[in-house]
C-alpha positions as CSV (number, residue, x, y, z in Angstrom):
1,X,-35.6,-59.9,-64.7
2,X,-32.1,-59.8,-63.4
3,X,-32.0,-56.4,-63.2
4,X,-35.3,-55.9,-62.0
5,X,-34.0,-57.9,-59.1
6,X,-30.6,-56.4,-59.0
7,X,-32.5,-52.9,-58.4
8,X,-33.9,-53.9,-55.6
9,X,-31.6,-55.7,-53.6
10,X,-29.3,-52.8,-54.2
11,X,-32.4,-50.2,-53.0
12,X,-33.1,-52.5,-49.9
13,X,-28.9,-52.2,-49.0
14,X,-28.7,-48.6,-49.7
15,X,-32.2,-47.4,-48.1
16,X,-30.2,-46.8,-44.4
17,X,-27.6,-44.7,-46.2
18,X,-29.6,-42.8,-48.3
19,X,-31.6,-41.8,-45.6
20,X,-31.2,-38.0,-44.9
21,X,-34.3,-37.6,-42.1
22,X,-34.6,-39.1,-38.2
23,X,-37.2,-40.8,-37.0
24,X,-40.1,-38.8,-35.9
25,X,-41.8,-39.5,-32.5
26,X,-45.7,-39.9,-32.6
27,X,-45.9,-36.6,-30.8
28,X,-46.3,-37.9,-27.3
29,X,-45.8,-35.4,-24.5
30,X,-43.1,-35.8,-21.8
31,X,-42.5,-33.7,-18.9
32,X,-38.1,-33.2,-18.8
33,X,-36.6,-34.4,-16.0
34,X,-35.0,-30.8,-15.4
35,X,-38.5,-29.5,-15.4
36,X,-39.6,-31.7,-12.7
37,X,-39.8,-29.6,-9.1
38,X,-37.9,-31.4,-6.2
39,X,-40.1,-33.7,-4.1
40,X,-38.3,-31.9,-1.4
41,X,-38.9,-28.6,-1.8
42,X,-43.2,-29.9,-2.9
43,X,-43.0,-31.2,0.1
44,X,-42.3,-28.0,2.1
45,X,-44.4,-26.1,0.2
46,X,-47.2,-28.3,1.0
47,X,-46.5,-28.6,4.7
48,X,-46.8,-24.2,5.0
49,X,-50.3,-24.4,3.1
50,X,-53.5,-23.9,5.5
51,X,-55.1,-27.1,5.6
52,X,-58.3,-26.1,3.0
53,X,-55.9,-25.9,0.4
54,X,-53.6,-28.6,1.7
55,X,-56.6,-31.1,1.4
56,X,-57.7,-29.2,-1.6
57,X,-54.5,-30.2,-3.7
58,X,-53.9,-33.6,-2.8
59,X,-57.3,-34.0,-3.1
60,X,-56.8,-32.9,-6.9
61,X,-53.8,-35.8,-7.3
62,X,-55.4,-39.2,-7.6
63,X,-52.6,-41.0,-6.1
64,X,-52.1,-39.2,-3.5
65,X,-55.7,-38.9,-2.3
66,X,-55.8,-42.9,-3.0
67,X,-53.1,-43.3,-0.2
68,X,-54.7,-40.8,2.1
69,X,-58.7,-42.8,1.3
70,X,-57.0,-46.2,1.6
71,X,-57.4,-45.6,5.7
72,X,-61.0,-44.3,5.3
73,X,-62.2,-41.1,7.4
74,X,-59.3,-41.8,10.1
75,X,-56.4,-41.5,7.4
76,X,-58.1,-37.5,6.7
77,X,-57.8,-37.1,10.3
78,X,-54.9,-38.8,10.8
79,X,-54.0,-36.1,7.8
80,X,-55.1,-33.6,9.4
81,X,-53.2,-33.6,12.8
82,X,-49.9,-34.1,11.3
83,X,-49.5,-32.9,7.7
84,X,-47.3,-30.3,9.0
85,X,-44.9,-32.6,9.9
86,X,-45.9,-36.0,7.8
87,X,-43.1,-37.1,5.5
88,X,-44.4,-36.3,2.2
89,X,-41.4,-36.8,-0.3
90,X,-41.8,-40.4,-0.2
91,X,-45.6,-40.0,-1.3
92,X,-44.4,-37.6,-4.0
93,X,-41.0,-39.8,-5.1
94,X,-43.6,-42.5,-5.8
95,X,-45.4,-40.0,-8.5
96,X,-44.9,-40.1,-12.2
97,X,-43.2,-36.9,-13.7
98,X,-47.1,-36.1,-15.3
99,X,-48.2,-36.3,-11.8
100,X,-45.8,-34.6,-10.2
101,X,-46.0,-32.0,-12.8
102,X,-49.9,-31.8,-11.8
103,X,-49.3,-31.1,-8.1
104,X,-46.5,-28.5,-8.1
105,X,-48.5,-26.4,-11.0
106,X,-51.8,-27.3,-8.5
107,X,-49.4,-25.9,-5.3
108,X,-48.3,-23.0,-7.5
109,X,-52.0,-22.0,-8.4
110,X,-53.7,-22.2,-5.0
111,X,-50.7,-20.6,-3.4
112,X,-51.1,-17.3,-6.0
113,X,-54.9,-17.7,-5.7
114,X,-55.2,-18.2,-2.5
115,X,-58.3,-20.4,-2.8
116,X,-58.7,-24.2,-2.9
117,X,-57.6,-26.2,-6.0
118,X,-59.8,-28.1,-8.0
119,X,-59.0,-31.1,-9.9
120,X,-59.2,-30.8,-14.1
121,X,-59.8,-34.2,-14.2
């Protein structure tokens, strides 16, 4: 019995030293932050798109159409007269790096396309 119990006191001390692999993560995707387009430079590319495909890509990002629809049909107009100029960054600072991700690869398309974006989700 003693060395029954001996055995595995001494495999529950040497466990951490004997193990040779790391940890593996549950294979959850994360965007790098050196990957992650500045909000500065979205933000100009956004302000030189026509306004179809301006509307058309925040349209396509749920939290940034949520701030534009939180003011109804006057925050589109609103929108509309000044998106030009609007400050943008802080709208995209306040995105995750997923969502973020989203609108610069949504910016990218419609700019090489030329036509609207539409949302995958």
């Amino acid at each position: 019995m003693r060395i029954v119990l001996a055995s595995l006191v001494a495999s529950l001390l040497l466990s951490p030293v004997l193990a040779t692999e790391a940890p593996r993560t549950m294979g959850v995707k994360t965007v790098k932050a050196e990957s992650l387009p500045d909000s500065a430079q979205l933000e100009l590319e956004l302000q030189r798109m026509p306004w179809e495909q301006f509307k058309a890509v925040i349209s396509a990002v749920p939290k940034m159409k949520a701030d534009v629809d939180a003011y109804g049909s006057a925050g589109w107009q609103y929108v509309k007269a000044r998106y030009k100029t609007h400050a943008w960054k802080k709208n995209i600072d306040k995105l995750d790096a997923a969502q973020r991700k989203q609108l610069a690869d949504l910016i990218q398309k419609t700019k090489s396309a030329g036509i609207p974006a539409k949302s995958g989700s």
